[in-house]
N, C-alpha and C positions, 0 to 999 in steps of 0.2 A: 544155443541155436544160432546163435550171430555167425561163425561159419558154416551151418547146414549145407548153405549155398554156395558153392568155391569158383570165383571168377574161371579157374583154372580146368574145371570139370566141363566145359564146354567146348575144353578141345579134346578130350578126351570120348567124346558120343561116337565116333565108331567101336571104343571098346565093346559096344550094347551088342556088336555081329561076333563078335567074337565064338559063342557057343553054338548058334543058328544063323549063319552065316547067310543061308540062302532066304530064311525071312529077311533079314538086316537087307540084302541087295537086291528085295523084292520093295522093301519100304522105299527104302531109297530114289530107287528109278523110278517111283511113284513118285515120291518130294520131288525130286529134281523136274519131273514131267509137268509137275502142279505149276510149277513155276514159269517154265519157258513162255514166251509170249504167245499170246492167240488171240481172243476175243478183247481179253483186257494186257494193256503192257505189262512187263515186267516189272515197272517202279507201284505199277496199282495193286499188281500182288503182293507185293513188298510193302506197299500201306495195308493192305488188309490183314498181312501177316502181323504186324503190329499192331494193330486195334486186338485183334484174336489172343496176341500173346498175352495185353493187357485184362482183356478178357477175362480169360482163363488163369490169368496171371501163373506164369511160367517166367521166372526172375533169367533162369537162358534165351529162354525164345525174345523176351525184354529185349536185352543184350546184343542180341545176334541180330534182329530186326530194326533196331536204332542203328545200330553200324551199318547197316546193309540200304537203311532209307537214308544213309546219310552220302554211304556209294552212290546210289540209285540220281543225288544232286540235290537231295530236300531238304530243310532247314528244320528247326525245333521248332519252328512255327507250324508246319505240315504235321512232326509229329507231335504236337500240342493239339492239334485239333483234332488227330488219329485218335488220341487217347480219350478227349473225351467223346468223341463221336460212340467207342467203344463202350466206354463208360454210363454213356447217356443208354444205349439198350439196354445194355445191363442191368442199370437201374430199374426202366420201363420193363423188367422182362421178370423182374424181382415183385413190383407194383401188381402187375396184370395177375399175379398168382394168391393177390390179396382178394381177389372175386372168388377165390376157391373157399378162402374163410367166412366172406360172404354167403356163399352157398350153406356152409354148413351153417353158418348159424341160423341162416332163412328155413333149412332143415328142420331142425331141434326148436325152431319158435312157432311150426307150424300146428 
């Protein structure tokens, strides 16, 4: 499993349009649209993207998103605090689901 993941396979994600071409350039002008600046800049989406990636933990979007916050002008300080910022919900969102076991057992001790 140590290459599962291939640095290499990252540049290779347009292959994904290849058979459905018109989803792939539907996703795309989506992603591309997600990002343009609006409400929040470009470098703030480019930080959320990497909290998310860490998230979800996606070892490409990792990858793609540390290079891009590092374009964007951030430091490993910015994305040190991205990640546990990510990480810390993730935790609390793992936690808050221990109220559901709570439940049941308040259930079954009733």
């Amino acid at each position: 499993m140590a290459d599962y993941y291939r640095d290499d396979d990252l540049n290779r994600f347009g292959e994904i349009g290849k058979y459905k071409p018109e989803l792939f350039r539907k996703f795309m002008d989506w992603y591309m649209s997600s990002l343009e600046p609006g409400a929040l800049t470009k470098r703030e989406k480019v930080l959320i993207a990497l909290g998310v990636a860490h998230a979800i933990q996606c070892p490409y979007c990792i990858d793609a998103y540390s290079k891009a916050s590092l374009e964007e002008g951030m430091s490993l300080e910015h994305i040190t605090e991205a990640v546990h910022v990510a990480s810390s919900i993730r935790g609390g969102a793992s936690l808050i689901h221990g109220i559901q076991a709570h439940n049941v057992v308040d259930k079954i001790s009733m």
